[in-house]
C-alpha atoms as an extended CHARMM CRD file, in Angstrom:
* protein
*
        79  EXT
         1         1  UNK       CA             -4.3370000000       -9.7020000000        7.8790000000  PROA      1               0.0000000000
         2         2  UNK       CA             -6.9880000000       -6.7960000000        7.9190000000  PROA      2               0.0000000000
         3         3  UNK       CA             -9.8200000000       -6.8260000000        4.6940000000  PROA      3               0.0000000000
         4         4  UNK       CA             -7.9820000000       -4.0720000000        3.4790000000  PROA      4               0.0000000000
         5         5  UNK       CA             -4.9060000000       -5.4710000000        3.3940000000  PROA      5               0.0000000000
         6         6  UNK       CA             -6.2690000000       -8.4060000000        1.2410000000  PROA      6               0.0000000000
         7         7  UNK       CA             -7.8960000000       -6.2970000000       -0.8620000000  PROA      7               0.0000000000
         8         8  UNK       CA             -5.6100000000       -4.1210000000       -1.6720000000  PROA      8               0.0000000000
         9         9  UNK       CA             -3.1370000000       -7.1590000000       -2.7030000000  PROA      9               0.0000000000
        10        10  UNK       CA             -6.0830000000       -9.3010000000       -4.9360000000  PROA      10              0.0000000000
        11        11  UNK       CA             -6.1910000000       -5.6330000000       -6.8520000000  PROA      11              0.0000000000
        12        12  UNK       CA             -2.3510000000       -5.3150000000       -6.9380000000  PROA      12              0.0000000000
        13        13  UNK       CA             -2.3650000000       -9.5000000000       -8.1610000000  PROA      13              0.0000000000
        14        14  UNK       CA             -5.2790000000       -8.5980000000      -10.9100000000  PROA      14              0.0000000000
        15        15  UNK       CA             -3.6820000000       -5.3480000000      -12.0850000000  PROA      15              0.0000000000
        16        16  UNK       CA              0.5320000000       -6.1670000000      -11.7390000000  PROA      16              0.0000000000
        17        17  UNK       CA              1.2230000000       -7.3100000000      -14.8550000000  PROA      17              0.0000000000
        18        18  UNK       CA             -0.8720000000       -5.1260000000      -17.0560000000  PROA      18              0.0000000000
        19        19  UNK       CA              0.7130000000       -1.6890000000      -15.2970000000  PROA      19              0.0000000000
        20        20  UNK       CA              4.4190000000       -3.5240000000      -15.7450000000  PROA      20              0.0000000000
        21        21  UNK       CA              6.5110000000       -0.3820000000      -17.5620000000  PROA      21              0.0000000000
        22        22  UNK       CA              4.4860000000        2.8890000000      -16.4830000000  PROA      22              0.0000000000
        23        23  UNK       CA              6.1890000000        5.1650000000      -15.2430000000  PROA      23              0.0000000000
        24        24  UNK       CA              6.5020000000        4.0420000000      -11.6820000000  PROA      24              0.0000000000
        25        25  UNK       CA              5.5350000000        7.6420000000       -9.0730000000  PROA      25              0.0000000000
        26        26  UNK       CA              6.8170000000        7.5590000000       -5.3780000000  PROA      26              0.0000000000
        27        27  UNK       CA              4.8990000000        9.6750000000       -2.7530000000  PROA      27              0.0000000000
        28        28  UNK       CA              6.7100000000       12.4620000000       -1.2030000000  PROA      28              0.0000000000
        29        29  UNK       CA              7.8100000000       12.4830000000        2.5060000000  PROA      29              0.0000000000
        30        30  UNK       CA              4.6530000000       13.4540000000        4.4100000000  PROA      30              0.0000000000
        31        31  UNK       CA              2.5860000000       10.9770000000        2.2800000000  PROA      31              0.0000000000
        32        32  UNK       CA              5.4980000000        8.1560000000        2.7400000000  PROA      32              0.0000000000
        33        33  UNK       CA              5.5150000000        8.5900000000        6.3440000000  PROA      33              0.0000000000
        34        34  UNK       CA              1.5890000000        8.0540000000        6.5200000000  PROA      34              0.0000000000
        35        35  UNK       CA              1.8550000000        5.0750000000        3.7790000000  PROA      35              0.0000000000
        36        36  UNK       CA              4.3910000000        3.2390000000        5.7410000000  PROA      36              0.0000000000
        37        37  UNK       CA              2.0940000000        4.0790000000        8.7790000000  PROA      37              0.0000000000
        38        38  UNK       CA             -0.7720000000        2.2090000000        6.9950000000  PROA      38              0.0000000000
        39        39  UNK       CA              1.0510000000       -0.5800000000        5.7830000000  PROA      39              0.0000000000
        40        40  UNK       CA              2.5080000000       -1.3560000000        9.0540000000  PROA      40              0.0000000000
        41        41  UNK       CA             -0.9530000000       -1.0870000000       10.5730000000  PROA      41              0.0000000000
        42        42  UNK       CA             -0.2670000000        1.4860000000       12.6990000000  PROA      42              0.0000000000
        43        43  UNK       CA             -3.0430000000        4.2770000000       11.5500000000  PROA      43              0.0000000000
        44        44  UNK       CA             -6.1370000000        5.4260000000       13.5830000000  PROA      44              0.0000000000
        45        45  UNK       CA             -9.4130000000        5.2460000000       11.6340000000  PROA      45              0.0000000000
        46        46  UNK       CA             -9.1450000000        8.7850000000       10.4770000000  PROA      46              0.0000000000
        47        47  UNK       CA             -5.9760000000        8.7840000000        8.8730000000  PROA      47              0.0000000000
        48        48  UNK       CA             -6.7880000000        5.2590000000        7.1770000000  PROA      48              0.0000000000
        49        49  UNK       CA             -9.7350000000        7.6150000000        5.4290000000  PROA      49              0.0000000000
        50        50  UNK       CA             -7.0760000000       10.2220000000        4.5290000000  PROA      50              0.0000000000
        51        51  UNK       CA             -4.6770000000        7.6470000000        3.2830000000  PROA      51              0.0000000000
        52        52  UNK       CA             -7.5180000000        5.8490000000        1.6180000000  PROA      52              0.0000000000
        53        53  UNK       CA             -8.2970000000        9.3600000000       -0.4120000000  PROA      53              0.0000000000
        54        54  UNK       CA             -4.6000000000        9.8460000000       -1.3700000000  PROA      54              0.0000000000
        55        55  UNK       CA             -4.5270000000        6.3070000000       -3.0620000000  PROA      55              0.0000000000
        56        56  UNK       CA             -8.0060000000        7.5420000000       -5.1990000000  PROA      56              0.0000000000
        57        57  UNK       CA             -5.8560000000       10.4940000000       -6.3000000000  PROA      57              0.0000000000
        58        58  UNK       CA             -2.3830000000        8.6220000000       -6.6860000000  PROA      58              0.0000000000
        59        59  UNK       CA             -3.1980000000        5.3320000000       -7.7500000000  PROA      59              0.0000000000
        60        60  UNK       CA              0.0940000000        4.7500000000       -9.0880000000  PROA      60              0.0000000000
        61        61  UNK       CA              1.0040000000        4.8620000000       -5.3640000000  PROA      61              0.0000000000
        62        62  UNK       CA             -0.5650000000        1.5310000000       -4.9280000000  PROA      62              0.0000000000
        63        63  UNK       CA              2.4640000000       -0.5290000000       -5.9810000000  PROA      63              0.0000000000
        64        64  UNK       CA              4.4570000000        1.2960000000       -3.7590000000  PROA      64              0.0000000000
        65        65  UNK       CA              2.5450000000        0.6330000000       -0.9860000000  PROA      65              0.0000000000
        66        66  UNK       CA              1.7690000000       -3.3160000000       -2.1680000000  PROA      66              0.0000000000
        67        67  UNK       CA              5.8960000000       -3.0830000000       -2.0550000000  PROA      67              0.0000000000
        68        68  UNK       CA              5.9240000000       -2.0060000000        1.9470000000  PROA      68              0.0000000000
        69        69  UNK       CA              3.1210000000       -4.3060000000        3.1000000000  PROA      69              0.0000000000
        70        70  UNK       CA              5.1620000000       -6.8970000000        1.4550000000  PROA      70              0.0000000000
        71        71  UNK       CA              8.1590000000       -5.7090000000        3.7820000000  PROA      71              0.0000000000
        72        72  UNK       CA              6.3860000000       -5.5570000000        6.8640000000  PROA      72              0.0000000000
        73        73  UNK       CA              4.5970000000       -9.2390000000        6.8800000000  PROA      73              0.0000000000
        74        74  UNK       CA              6.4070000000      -11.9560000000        8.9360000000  PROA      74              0.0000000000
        75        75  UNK       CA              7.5970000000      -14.2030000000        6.8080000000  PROA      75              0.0000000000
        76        76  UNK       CA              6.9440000000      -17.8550000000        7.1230000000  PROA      76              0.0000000000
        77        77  UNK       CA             10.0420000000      -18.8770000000        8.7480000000  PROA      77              0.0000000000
        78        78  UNK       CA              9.6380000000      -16.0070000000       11.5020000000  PROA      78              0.0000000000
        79        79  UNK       CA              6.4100000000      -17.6200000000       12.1930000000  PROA      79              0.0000000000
């Protein structure tokens, strides 16, 4: 798993419980598209900086993009 992805779950592990019941704010197409992108792994270094910008003004996108990492690890039994 990259740095970022680890990173970006210890935050997600540190911060779940105290954002439980806000509001909970989806991206919108283009930025979904590029999310999934990211959490599959699949972006070139310049759209990981333009993804990595769109999560410092959405933060509330993080736990939607936690969510999809989530989705797109093996899982143990795969293994």
């Amino acid at each position: 798993m990259s740095n970022d992805f680890e990173t970006l779950i210890d935050f997600l592990q540190r911060v779940g419980p105290e954002a439980a019941g806000r509001a909970f704010e989806q991206p919108q197409t283009e930025a979904a598209v590029k999310l999934e992108r990211f959490a599959r792994g699949g972006c070139a270094e310049s759209e990981r900086r333009e993804v990595c910008e769109m999560l410092r003004l959405h933060p509330a996108w993080l736990r939607w993009l936690a969510d999809r990492v989530k989705m797109a690890r093996p899982h143990a039994t795969e293994v």
